[in-house]
N, C-alpha and C positions, 0 to 999 in steps of 0.2 A: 843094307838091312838095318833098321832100325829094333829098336828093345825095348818092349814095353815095360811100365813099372813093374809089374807082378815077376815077370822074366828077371827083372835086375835086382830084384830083393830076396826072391826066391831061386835062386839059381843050383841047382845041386841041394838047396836044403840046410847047404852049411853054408856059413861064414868064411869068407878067404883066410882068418885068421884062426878057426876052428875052434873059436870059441862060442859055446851054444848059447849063452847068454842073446846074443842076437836074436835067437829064435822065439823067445817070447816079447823080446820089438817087436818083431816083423808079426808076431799073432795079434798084438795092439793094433797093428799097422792094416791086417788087411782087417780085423772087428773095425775098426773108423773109416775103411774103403778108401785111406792114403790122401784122405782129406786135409787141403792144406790149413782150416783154419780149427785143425787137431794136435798147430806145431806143440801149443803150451802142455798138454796134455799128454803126448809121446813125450816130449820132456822129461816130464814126472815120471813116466813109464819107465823111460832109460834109467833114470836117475835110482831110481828104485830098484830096476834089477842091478846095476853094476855099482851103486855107492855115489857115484861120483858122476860127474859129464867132463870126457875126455875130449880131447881131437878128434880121436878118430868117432865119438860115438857121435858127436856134435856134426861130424863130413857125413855120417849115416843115415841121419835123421832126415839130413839134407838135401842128400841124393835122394833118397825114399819119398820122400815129398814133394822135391821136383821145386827146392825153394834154393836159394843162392846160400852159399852156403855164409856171407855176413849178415843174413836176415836172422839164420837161426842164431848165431852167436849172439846178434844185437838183442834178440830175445832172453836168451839165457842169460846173457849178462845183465838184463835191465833188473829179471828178477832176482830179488835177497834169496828166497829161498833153495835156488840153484847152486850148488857147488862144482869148482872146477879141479879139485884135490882129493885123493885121498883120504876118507876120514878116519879118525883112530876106532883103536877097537871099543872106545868108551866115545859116547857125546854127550857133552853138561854144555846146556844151552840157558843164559839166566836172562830173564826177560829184566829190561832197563825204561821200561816204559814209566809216565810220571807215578804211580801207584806203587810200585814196586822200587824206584828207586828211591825215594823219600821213605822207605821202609828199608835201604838198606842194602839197595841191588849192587851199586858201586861198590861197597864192601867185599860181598863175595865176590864180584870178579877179582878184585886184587887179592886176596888171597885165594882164590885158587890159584889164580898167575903165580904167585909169589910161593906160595905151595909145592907146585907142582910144577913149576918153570916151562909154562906157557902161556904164550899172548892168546889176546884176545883174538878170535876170528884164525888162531891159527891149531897144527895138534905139535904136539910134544915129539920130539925129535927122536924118542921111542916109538913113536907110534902106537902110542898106549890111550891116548885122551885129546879129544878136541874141545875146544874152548869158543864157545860162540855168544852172542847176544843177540838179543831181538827185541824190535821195538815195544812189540805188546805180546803175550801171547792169551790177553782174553779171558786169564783169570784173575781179574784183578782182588776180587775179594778173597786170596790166598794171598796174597802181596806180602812179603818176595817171592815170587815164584820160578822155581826151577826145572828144566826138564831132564833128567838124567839117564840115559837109555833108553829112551820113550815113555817114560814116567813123570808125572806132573807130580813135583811136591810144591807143597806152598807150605807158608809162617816159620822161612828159613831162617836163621842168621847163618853168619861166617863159617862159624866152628861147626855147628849142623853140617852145611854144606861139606867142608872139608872132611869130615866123618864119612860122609853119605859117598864120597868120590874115592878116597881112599878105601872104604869097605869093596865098592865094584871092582876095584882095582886089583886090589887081594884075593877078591873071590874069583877071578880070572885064574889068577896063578894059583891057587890051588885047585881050580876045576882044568 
């Protein structure tokens, strides 16, 4: 007896690991009809509901699709803006593009690093803040620009920055 896709994603409704999180995959999964060349797009999907793209959600996609599962990884990994980690409960993203760095981008990444003792591209061994770059993020006439919790600030310096990271930070722990 063979298993059709809808059978094998849909199966009881849950996820074997009973996490529902799945369940708005698999509602991306059948709105695109399980189309494979929907991989990049489920991607985001997952990535969106769960933070991050895991093993197992990366083995999900893959099954679901009906794609081997080193195509989907060769995908996700090709793209920057896929994560394979956990992200903190804070993300300061500071774009290093030529506009933004000749104003000063290299600065604030080193001092947040230095700040807050975290790398670039990694989070804080609290799990408090991730630390990322990007090449451009398209506002250059804000230059330096930062994204700090899904907010675009721009005409940063250092100190600004470290302000604006340490306020979210504080505002956590007291909310």
């Amino acid at each position: 007896m063979t298993t059709t896709r809808d059978e094998a994603t849909s199966a009881g409704d849950a996820h074997p690991s009973g996490d529902d999180r799945f369940a708005l995959v698999d509602k991306h999964l059948k709105r695109v009809r399980y189309e494979q060349d929907q991989l990049i797009e489920t991607l985001h999907v997952a990535q969106d509901v769960f933070g991050f793209l895991s093993e197992d959600v990366l083995t999900y996609v893959a099954r679901a699709l009906m794609l081997p599962p080193s195509m989907v990884y060769g995908v996700a990994t090709f793209y920057q803006l896929f994560t394979f980690e956990a992200p903190g409960d804070h993300a300061c993203t500071v774009c290093t593009g030529t506009a933004c760095y000749v104003k000063g981008a290299d600065d604030i990444v080193k001092s947040i690093s230095e700040g807050f003792g975290v790398a670039s591209g990694a989070t804080s061994d609290d799990g408090t803040l991730t630390l990322k770059t990007a090449r451009c993020l398209g506002s250059c006439g804000l230059a330096p620009v930062v994204v700090l919790d899904g907010t675009v600030r721009g005409h940063l310096d250092a100190a600004e920055t470290l302000a604006l990271v340490q306020e979210a930070l504080e505002a956590e722990v007291e909310g």
